[in-house]
C-alpha positions as YAML, in Angstrom:
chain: A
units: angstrom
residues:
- id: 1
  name: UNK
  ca: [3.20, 28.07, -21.36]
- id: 2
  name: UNK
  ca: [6.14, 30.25, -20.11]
- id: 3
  name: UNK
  ca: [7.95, 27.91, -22.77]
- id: 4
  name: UNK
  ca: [6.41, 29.17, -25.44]
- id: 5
  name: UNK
  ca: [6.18, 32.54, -24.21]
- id: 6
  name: UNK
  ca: [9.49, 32.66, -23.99]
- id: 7
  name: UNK
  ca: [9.92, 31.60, -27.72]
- id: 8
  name: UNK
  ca: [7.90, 34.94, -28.62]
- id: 9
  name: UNK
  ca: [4.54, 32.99, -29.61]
- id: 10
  name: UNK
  ca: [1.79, 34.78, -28.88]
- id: 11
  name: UNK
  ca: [-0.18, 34.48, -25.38]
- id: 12
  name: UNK
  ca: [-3.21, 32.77, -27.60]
- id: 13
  name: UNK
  ca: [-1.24, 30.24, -29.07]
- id: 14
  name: UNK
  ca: [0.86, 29.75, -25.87]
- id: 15
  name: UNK
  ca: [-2.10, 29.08, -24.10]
- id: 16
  name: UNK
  ca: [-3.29, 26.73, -27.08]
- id: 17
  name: UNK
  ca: [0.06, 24.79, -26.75]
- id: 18
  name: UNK
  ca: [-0.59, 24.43, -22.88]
- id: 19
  name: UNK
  ca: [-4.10, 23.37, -23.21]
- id: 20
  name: UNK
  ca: [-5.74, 25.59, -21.68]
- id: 21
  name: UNK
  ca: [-7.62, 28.50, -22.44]
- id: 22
  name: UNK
  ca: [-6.65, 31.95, -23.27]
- id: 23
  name: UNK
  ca: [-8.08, 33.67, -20.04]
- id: 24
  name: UNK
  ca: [-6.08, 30.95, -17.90]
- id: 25
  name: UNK
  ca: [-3.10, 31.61, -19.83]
- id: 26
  name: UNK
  ca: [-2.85, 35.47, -19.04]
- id: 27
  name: UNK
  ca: [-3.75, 34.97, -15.21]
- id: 28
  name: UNK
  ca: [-1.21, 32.52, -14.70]
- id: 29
  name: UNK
  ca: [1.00, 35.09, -16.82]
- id: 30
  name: UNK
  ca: [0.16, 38.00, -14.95]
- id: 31
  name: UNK
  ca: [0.91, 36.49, -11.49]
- id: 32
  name: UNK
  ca: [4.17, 34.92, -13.20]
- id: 33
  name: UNK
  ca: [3.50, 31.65, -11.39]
- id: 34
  name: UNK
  ca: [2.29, 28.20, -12.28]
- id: 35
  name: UNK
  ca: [-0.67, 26.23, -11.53]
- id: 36
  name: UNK
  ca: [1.12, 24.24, -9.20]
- id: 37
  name: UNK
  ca: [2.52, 26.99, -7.31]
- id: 38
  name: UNK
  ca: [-0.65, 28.64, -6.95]
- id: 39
  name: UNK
  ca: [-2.34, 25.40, -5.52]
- id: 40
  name: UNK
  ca: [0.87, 24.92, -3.02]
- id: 41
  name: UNK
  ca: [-0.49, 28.25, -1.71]
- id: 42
  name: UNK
  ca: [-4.60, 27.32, -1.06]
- id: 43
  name: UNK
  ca: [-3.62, 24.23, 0.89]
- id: 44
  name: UNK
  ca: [-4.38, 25.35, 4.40]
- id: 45
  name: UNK
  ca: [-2.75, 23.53, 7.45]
- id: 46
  name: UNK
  ca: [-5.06, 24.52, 9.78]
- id: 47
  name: UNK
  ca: [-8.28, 23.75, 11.26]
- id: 48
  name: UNK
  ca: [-11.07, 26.29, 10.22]
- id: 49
  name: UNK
  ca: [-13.71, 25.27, 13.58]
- id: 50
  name: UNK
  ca: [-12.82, 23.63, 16.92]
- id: 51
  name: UNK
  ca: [-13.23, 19.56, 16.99]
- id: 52
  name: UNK
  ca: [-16.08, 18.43, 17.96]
- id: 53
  name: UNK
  ca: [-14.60, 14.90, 19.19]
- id: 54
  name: UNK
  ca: [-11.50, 16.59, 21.19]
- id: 55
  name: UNK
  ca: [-13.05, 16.01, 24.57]
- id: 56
  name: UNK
  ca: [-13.83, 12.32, 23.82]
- id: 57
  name: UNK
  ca: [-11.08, 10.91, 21.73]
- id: 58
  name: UNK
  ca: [-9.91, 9.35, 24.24]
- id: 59
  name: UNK
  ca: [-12.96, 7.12, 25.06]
- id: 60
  name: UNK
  ca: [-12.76, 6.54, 21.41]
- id: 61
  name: UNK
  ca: [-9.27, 5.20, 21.18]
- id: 62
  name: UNK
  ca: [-9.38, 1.86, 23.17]
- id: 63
  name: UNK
  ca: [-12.47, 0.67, 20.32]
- id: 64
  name: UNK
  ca: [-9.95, 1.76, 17.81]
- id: 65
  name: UNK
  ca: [-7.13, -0.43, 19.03]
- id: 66
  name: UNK
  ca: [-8.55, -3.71, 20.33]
- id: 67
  name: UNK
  ca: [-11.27, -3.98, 17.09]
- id: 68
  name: UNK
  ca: [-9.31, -3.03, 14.05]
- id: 69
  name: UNK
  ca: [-12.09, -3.19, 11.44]
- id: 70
  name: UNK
  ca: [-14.96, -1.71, 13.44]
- id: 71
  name: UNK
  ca: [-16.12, 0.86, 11.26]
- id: 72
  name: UNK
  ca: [-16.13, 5.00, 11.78]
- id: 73
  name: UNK
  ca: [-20.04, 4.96, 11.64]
- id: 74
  name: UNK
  ca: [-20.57, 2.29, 14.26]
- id: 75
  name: UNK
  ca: [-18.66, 4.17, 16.87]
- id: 76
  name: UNK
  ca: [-20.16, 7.29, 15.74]
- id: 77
  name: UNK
  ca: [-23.70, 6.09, 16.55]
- id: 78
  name: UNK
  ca: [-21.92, 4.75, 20.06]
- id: 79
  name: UNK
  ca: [-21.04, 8.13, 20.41]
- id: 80
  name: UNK
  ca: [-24.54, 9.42, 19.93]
- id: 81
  name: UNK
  ca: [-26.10, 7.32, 22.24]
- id: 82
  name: UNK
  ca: [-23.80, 7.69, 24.86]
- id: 83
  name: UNK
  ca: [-23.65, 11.50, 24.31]
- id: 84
  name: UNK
  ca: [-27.29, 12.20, 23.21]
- id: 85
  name: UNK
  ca: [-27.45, 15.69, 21.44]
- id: 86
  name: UNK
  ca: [-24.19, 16.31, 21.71]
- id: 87
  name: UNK
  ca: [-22.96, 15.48, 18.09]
- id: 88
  name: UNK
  ca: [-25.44, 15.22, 14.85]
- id: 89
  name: UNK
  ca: [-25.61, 13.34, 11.87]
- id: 90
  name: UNK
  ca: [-23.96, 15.74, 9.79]
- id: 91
  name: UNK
  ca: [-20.95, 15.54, 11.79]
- id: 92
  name: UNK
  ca: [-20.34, 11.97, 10.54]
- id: 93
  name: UNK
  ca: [-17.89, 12.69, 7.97]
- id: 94
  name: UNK
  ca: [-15.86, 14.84, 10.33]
- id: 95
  name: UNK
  ca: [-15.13, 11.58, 12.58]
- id: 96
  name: UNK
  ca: [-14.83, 9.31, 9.45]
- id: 97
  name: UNK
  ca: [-12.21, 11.77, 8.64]
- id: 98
  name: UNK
  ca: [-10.82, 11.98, 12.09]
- id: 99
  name: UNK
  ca: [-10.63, 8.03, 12.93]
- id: 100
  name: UNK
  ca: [-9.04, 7.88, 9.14]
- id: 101
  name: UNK
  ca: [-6.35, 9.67, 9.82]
- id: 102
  name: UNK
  ca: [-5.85, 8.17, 13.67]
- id: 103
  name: UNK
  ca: [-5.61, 4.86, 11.41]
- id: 104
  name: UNK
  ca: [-3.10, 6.26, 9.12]
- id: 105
  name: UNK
  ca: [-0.87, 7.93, 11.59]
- id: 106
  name: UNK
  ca: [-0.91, 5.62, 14.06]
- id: 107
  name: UNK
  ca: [-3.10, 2.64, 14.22]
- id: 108
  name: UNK
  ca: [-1.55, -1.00, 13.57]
- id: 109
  name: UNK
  ca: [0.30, -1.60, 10.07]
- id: 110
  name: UNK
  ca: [-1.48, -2.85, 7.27]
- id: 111
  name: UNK
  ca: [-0.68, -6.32, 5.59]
- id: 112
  name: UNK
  ca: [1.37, -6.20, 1.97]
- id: 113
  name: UNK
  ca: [-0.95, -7.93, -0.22]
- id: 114
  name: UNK
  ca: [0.93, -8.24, -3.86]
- id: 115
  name: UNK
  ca: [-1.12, -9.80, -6.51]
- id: 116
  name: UNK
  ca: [-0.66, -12.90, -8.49]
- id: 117
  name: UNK
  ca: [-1.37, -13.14, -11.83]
- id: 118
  name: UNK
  ca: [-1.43, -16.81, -13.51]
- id: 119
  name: UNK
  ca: [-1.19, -17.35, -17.22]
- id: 120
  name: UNK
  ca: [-2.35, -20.51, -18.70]
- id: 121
  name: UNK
  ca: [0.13, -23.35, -19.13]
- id: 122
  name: UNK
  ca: [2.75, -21.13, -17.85]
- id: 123
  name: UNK
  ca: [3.46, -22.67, -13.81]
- id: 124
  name: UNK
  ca: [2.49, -25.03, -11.61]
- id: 125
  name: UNK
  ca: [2.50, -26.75, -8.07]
- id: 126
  name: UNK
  ca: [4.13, -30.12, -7.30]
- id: 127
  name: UNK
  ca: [4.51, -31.67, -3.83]
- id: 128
  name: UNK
  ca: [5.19, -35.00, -2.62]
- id: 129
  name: UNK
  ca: [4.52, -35.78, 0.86]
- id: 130
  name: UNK
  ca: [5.54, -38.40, 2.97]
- id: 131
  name: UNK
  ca: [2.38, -40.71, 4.49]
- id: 132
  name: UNK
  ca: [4.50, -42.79, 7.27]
- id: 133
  name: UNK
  ca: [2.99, -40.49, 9.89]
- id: 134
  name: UNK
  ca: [-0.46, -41.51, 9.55]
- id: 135
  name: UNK
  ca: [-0.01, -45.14, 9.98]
- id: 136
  name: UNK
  ca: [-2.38, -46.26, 7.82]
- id: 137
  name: UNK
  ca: [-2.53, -50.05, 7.55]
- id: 138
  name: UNK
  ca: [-4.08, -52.40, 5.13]
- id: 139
  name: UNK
  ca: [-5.13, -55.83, 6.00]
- id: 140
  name: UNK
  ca: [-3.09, -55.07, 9.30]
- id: 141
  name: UNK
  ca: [-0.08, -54.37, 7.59]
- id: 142
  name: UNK
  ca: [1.43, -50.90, 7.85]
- id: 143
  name: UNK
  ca: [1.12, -49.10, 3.59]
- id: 144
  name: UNK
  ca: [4.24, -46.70, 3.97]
- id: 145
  name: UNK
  ca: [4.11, -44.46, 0.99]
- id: 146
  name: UNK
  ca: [4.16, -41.27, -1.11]
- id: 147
  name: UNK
  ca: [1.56, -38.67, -2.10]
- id: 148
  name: UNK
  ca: [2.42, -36.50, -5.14]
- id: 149
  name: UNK
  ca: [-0.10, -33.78, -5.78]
- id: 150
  name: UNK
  ca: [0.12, -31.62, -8.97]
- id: 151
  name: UNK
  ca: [-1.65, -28.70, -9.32]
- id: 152
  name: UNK
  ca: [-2.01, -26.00, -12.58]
- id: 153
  name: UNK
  ca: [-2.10, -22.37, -10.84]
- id: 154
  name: UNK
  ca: [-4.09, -21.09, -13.45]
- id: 155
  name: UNK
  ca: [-7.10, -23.43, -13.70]
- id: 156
  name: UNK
  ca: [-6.28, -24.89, -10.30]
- id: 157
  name: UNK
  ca: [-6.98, -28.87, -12.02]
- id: 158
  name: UNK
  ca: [-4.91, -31.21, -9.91]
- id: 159
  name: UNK
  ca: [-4.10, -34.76, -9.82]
- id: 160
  name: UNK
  ca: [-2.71, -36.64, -6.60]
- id: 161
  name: UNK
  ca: [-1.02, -40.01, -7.21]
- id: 162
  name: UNK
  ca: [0.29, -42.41, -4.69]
- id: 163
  name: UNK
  ca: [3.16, -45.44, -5.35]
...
């Protein structure tokens, strides 16, 4: 907006240009900063009320690190039995928030999962494997041989041939 502003177009049709609406236009004039700066300034680093799970976090933390997908709820209903009336339901978000962030920060690394995608006719698998180590015999006499297995990625059809 401050672009077009500055070209001497009207506040209207600056605010038009900008999408957004004329009322918008002239606050964001009037403070002479942009949307972005203005949200930079509501984000708040600090807690607004005590925590509620300060005193036992650290009865928390060993179910955190030896069971890596237990989830937030289960140990908050732990917690409520163990603690009766000490924390209530609508505190359940706070510690789903809380063990998130533990998990973030500094719980165990996450595997890199990168998806494949497989077009039709495009790749597939061949192998050929060597079947001396089983010792399969025939009539008492030891069948050395090859496997090959083929395999198309997309439908996954395969075929396994020996000689």
């Amino acid at each position: 907006m401050k672009k077009y502003l500055s070209q001497g177009k009207n506040l209207e049709i600056a605010a038009n240009k900008a999408g957004m609406d004329e009322k918008t236009g002239r606050k964001y004039r009037d403070l002479d900063k942009l949307p972005s700066e203005l949200l930079a300034e509501r984000i708040r680093l600090w807690r607004t009320r005590e925590d509620p799970f300060e005193e036992i976090w650290e009865e928390v933390l060993p179910f955190l690190k030896t069971n890596e997908g237990i989830e937030a709820k289960t140990l908050f209903d732990y917690l409520q039995r163990e603690h009766p009336g000490c924390f209530h339901d609508g505190q359940l978000r706070t510690f789903q928030r809380r063990v998130k962030n533990w998990r973030a920060t500094k719980g165990p690394g996450r595997e890199v999962y990168f998806p494949q995608k497989h077009e039709p006719g495009r790749l597939s698998q061949s192998d050929f494997t060597h079947m001396s180590r089983l010792q399969i015999s025939i009539a008492g006499q030891p069948f050395d041989h090859l496997v090959f297995h083929f395999v198309l990625t997309y439908s996954n059809c395969g075929i396994i041939r020996n000689n």
